[in-house]
DSSP file (Angstrom, degrees, kcal/mol; ACC not computed):
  #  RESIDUE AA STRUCTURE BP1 BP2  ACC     N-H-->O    O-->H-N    N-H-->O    O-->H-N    TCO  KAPPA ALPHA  PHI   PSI    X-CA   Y-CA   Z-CA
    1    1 A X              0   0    0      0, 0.0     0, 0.0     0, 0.0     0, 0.0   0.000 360.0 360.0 360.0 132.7  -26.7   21.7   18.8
    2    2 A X        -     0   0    0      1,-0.1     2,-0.4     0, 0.0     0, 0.0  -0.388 360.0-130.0 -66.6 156.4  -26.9   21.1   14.9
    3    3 A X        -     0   0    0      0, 0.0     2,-0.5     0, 0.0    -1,-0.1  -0.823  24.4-137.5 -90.4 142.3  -26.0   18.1   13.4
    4    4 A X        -     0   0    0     -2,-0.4     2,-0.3     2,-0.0     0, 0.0  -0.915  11.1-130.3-105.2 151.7  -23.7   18.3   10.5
    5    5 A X        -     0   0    0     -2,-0.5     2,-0.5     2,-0.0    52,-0.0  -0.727   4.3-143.1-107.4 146.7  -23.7   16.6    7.4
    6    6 A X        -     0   0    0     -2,-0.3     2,-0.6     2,-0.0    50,-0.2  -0.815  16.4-179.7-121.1 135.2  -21.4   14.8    5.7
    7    7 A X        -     0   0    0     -2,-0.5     3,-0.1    49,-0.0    -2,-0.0  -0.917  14.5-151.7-112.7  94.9  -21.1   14.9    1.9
    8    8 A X        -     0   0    0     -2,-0.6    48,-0.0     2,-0.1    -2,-0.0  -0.096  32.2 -83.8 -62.0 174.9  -18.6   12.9    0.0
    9    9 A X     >  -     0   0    0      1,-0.2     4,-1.3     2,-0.1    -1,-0.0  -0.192  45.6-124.9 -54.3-175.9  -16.9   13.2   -3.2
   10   10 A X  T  4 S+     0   0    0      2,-0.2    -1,-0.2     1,-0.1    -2,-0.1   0.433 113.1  57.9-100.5  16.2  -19.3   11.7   -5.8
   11   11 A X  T  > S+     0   0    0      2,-0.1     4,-1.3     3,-0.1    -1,-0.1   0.668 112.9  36.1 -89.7 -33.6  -16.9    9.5   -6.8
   12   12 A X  H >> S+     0   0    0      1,-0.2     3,-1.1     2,-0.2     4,-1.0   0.984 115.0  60.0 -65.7 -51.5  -16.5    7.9   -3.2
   13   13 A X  H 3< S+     0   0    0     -4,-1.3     4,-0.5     1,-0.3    -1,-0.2   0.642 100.4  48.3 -55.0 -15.1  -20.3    8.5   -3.0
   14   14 A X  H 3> S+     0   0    0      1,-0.2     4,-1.0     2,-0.1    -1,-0.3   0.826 115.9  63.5 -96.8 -40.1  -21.1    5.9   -6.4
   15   15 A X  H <X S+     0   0    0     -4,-1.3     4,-1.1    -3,-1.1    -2,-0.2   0.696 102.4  34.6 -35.3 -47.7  -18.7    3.8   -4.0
   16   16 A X  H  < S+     0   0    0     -4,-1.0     4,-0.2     2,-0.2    -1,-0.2   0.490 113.4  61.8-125.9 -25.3  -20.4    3.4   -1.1
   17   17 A X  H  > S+     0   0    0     -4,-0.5     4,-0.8    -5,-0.4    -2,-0.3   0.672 107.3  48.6 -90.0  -0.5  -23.9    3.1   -3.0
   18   18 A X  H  X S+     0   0    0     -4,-1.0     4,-1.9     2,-0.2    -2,-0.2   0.776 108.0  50.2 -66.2 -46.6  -22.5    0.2   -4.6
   19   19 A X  H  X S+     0   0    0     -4,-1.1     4,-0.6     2,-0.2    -2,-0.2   0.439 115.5  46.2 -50.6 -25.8  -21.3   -1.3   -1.3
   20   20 A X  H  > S+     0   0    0     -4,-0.2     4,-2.2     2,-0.2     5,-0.2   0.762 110.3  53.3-105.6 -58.8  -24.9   -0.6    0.0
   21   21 A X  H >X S+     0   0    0     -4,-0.8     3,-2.4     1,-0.2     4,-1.4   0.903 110.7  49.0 -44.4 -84.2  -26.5   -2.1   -3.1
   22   22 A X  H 3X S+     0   0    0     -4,-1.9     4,-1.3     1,-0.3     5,-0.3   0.681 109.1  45.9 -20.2 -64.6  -24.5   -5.2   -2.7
   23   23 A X  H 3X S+     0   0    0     -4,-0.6     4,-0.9     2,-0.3    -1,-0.3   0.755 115.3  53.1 -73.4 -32.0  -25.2   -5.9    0.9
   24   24 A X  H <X S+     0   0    0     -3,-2.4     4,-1.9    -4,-2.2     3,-0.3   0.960 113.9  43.1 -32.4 -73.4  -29.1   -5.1    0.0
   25   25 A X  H  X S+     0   0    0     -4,-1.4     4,-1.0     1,-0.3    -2,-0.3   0.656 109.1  56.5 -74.9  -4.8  -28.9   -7.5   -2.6
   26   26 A X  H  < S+     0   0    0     -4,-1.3     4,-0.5    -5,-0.4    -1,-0.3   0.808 107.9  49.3 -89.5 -28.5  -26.9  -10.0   -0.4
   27   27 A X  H ><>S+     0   0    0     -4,-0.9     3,-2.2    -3,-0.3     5,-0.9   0.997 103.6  56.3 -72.7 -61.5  -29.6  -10.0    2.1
   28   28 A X  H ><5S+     0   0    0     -4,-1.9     3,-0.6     1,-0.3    -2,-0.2   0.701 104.0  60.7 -38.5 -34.5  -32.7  -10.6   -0.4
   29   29 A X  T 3<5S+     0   0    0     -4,-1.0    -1,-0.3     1,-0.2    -2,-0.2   0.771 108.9  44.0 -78.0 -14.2  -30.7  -13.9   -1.6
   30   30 A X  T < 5S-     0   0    0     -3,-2.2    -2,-0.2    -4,-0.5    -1,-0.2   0.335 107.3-127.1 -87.4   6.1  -31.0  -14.9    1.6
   31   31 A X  T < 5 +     0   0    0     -3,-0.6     2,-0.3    -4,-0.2    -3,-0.2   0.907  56.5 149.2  44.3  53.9  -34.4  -14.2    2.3
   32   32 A X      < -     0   0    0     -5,-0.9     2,-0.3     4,-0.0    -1,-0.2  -0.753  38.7-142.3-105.4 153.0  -33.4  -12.1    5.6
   33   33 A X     >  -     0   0    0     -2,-0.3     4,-0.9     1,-0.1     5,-0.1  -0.588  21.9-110.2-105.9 165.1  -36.0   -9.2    6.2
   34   34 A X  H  >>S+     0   0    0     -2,-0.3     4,-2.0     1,-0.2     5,-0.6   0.929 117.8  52.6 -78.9 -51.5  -34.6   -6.0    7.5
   35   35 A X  H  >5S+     0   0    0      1,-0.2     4,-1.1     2,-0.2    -1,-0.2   0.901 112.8  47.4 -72.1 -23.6  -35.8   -5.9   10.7
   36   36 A X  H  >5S+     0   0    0      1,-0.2     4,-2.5     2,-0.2    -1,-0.2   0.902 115.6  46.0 -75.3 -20.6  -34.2   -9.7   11.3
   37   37 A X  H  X5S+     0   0    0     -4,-0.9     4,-2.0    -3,-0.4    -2,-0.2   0.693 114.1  46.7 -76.7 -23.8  -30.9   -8.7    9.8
   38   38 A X  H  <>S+     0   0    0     -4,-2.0     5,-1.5     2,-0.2     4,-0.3   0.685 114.0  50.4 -99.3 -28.3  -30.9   -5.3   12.0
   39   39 A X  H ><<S+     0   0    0     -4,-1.1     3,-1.3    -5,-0.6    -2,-0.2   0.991 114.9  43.1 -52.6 -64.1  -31.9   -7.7   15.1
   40   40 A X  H 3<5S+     0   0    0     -4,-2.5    -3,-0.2     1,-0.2    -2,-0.2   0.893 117.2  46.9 -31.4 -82.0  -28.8  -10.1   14.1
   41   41 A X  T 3<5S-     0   0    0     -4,-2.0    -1,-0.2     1,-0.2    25,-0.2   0.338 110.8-119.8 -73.3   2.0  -26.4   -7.0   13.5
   42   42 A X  T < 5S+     0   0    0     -3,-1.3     2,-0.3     1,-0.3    -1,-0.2   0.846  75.2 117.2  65.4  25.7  -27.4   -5.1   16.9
   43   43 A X  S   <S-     0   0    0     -5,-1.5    -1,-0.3    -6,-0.1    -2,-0.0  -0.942  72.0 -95.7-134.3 168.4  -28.5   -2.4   15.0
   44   44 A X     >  -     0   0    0     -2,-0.3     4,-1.7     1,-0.1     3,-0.3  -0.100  28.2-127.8 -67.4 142.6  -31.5   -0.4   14.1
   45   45 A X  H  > S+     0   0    0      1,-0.2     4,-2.4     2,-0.2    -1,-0.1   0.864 116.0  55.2 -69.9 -21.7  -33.7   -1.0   10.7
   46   46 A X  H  > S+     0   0    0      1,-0.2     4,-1.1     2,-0.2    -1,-0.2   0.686 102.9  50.3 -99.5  10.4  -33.2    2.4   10.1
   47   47 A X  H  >>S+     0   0    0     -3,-0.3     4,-2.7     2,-0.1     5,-0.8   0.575 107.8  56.3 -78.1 -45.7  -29.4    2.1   10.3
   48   48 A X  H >X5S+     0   0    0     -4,-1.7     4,-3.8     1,-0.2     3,-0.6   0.980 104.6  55.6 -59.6 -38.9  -29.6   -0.6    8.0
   49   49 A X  H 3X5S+     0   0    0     -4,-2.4     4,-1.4     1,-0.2    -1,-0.2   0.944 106.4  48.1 -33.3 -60.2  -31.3    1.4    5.6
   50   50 A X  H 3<>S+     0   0    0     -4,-1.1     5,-3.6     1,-0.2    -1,-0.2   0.631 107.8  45.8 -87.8   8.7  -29.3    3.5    5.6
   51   51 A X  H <<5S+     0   0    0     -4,-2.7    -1,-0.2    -3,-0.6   -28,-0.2   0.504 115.2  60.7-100.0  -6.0  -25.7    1.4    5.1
   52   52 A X  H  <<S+     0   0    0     -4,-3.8   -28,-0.2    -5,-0.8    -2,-0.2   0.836 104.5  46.5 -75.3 -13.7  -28.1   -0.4    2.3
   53   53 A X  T  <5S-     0   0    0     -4,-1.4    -2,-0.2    -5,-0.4    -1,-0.2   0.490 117.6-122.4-103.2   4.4  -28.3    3.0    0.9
   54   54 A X  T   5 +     0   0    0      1,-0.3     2,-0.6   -38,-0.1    -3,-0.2   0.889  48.9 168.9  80.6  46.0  -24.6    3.5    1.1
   55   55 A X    > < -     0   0    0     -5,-3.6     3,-1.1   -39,-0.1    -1,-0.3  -0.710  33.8-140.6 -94.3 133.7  -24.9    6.7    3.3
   56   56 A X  T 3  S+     0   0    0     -2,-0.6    -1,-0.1   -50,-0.2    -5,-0.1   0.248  80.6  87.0 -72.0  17.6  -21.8    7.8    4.8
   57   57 A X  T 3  S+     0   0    0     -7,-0.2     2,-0.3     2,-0.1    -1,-0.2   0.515  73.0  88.2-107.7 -17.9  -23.0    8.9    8.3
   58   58 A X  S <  S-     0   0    0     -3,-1.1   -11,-0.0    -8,-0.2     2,-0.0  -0.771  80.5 -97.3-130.3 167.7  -22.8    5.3   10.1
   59   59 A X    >>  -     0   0    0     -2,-0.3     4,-1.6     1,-0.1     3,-0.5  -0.051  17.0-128.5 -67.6 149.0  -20.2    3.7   11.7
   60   60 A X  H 3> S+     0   0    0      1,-0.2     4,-0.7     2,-0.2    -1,-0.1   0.666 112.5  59.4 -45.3 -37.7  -17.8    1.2   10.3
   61   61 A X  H 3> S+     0   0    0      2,-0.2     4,-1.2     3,-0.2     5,-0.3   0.739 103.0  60.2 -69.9 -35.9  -18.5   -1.4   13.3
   62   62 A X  H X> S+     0   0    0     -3,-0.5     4,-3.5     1,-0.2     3,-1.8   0.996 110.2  37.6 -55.5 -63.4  -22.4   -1.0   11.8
   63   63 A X  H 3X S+     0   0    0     -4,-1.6     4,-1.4     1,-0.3    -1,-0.2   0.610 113.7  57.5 -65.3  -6.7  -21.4   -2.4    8.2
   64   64 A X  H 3X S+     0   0    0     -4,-0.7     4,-1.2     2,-0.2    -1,-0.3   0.658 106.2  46.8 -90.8 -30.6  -19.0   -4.8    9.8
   65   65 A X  H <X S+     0   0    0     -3,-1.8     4,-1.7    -4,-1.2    -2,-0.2   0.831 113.1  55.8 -72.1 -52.3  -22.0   -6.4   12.0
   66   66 A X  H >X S+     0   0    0     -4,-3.5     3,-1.9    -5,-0.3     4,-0.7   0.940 110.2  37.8 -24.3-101.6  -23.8   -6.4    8.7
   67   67 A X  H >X>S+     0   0    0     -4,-1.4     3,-3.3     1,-0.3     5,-1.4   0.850 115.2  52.1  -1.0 -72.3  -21.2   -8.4    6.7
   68   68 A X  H ><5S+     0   0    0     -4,-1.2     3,-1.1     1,-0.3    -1,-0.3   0.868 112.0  45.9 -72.1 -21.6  -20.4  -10.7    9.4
   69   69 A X  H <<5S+     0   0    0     -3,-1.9    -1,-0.3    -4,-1.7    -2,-0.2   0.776 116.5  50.3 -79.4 -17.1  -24.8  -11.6   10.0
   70   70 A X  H <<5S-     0   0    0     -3,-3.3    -1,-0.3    -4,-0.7    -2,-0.2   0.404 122.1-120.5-130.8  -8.6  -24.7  -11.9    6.0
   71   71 A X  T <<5S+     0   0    0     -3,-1.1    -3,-0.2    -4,-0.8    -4,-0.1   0.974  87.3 115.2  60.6  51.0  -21.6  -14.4    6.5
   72   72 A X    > < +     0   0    0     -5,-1.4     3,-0.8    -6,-0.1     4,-0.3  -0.223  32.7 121.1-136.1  29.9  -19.3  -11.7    4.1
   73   73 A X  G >>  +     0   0    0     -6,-0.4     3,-1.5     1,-0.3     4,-0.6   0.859  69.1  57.1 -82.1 -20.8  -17.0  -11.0    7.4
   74   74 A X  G 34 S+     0   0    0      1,-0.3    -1,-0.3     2,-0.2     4,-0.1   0.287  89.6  70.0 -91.6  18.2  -14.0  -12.1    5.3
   75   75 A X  G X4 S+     0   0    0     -3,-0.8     3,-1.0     2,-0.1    -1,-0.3   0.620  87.9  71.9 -96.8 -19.1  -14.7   -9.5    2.7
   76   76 A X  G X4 S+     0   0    0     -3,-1.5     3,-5.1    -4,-0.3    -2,-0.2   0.954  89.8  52.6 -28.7 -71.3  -13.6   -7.3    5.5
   77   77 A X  G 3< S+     0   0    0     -4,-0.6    -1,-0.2     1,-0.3    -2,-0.1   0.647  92.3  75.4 -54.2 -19.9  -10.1   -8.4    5.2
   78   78 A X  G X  S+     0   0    0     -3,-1.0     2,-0.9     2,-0.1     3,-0.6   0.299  74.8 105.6 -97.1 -13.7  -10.3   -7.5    1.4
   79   79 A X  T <  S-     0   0    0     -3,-5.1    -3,-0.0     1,-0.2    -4,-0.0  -0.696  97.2 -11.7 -96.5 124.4  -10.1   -3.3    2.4
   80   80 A X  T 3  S+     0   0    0     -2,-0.9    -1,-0.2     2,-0.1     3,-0.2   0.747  97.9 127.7  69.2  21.7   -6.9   -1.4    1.6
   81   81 A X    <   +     0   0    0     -3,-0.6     2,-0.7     1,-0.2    -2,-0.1   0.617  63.8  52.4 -87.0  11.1   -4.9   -4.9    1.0
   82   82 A X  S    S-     0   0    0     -4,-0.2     2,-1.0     5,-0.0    -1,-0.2  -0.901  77.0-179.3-129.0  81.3   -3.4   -4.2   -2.2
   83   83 A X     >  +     0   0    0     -2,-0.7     4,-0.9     1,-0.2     3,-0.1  -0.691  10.3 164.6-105.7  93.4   -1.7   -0.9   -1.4
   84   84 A X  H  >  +     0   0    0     -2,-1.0     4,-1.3     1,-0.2    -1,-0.2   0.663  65.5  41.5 -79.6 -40.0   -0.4   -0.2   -4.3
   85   85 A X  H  4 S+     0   0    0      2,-0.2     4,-0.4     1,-0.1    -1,-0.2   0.655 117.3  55.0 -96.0 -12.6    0.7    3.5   -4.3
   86   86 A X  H  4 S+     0   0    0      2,-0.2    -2,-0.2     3,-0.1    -1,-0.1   0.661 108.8  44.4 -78.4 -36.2    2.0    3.0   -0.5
   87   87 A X  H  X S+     0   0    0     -4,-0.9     4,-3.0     1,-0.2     3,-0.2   0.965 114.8  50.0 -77.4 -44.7    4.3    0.0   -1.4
   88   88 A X  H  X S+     0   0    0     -4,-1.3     4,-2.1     1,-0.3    -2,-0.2   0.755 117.4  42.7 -82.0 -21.4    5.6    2.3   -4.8
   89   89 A X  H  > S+     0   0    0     -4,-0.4     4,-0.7     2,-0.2     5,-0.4   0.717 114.9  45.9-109.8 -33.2    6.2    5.2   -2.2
   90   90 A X  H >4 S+     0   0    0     -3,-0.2     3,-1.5     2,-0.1    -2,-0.2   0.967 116.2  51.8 -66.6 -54.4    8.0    2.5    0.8
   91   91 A X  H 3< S+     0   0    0     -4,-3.0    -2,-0.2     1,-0.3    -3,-0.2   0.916 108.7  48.0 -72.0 -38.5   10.1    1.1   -2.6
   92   92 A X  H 3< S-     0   0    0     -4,-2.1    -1,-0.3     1,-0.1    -3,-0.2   0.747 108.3-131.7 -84.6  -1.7   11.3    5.2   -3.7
   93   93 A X    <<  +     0   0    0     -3,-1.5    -3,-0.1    -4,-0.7    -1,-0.1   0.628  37.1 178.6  94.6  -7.3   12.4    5.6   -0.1
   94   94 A X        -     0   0    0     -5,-0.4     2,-0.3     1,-0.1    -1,-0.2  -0.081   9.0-172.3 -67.6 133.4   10.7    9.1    0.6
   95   95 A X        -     0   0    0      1,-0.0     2,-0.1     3,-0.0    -1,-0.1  -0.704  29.4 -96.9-119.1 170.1   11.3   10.0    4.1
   96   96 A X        -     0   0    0     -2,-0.3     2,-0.1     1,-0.1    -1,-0.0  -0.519  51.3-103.9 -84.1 164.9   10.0   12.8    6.4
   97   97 A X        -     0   0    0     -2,-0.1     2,-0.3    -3,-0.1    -1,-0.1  -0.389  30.8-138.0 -73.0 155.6   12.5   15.5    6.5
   98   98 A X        -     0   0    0     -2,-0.1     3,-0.1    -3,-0.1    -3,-0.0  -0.934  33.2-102.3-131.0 153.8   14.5   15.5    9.9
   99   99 A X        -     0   0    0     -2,-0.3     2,-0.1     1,-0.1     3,-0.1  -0.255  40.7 -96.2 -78.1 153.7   14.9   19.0   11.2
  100  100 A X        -     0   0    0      1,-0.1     2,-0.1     3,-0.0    -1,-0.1  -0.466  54.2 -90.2 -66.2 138.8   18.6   21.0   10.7
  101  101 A X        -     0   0    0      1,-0.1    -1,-0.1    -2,-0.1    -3,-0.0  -0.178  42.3-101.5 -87.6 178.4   20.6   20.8   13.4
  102  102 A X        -     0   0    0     -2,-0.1     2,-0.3     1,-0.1    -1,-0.1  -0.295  43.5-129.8 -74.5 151.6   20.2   23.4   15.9
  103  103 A X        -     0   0    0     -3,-0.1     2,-0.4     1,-0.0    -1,-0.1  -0.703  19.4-139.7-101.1 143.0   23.4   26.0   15.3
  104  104 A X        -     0   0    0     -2,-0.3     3,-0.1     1,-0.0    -2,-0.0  -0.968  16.1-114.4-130.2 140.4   25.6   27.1   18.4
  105  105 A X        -     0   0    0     -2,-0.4     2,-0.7     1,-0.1    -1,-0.0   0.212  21.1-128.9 -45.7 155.8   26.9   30.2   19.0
  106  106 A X        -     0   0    0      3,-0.2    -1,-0.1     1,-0.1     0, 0.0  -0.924  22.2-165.4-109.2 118.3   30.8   30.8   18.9
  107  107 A X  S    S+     0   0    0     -2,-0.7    -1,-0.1     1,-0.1    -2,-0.1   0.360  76.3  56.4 -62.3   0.2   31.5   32.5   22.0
  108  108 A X  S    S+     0   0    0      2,-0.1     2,-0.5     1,-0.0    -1,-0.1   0.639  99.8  78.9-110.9 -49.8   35.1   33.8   21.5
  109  109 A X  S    S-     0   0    0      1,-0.1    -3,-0.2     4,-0.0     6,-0.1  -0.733  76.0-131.1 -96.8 123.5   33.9   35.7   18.4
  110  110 A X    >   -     0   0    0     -2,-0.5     3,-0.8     4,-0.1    -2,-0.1  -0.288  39.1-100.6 -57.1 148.4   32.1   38.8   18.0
  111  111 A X  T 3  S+     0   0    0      1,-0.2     3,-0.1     0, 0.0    -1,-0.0  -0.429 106.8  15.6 -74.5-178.0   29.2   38.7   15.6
  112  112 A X  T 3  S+     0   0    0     -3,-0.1     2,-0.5    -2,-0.1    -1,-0.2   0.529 109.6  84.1  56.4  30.9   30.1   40.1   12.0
  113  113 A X  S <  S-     0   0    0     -3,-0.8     2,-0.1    -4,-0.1    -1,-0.0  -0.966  74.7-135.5-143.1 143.4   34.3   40.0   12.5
  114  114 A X     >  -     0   0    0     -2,-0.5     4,-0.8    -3,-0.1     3,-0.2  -0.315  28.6-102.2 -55.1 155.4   36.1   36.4   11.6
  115  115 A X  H  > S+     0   0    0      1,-0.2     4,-1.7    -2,-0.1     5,-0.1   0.651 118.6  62.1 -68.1 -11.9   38.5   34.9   13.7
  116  116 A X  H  > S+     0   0    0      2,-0.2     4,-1.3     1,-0.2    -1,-0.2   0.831  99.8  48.5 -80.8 -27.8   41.1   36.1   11.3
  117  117 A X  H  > S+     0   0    0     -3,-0.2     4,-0.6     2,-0.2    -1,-0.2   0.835 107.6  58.4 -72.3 -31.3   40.6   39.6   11.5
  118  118 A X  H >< S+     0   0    0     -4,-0.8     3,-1.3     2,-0.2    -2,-0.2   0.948 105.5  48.7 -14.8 -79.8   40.7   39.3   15.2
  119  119 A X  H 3< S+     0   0    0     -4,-1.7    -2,-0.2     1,-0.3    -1,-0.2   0.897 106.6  61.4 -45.3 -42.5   44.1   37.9   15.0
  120  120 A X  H 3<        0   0    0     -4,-1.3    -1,-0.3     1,-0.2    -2,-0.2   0.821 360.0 360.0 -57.8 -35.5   45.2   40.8   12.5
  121  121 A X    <<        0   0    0     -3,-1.3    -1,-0.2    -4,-0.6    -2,-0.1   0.355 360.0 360.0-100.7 360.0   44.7   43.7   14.8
């Protein structure tokens, strides 16, 4: 079976190599080697490569092992709290649509004729 690959936008993509830079460079101030920092995080040196290199193919739980061996797990807490376009969209009220309710037939009446023309005749 192929593997597929996954491409982000490039704007997520500058994202995520920044995030990868950062966590590179957060290890080198600590003088951690990859292969002890990939021991630590229960993951492979070549996973860690690649979440230093901000590839989008590994798992969230990886960079989260990461963090927390680099003592950055409370930078965790720091994703998608300021949801700013979420609150503005809770504050205008927009709600799902609720479906019409369902129409029932008038038994008494024939279709196309009124009850008034009934009565007339």
């Amino acid at each position: 079976m192929a593997k597929t690959s996954y491409k982000p936008l490039p704007s997520l993509q500058k994202r995520m190599l920044t995030v990868g830079e950062n966590i590179h460079l957060a290890r080198l101030r600590r003088r951690f080697s990859a292969a002890l920092l990939a021991e630590r995080a229960g993951i492979t040196p070549t996973t860690l490569r690649a979440i230093e290199r901000g590839e989008g193919t590994v798992s969230f739980g990886a960079y989260a092992s990461v963090l927390f061996c680099l003592g950055l797990e409370n930078d965790l807490e720091l994703l998608a709290r300021d949801d700013v376009f979420g609150k503005k969209l809770q504050d205008i009220g927009l709600t799902v649509k609720k479906r019409a309710p369902k129409r029932q037939a008038n038994p008494k009446s024939s279709p196309g004729k009124s009850d008034t023309q009934e009565s007339s005749s």
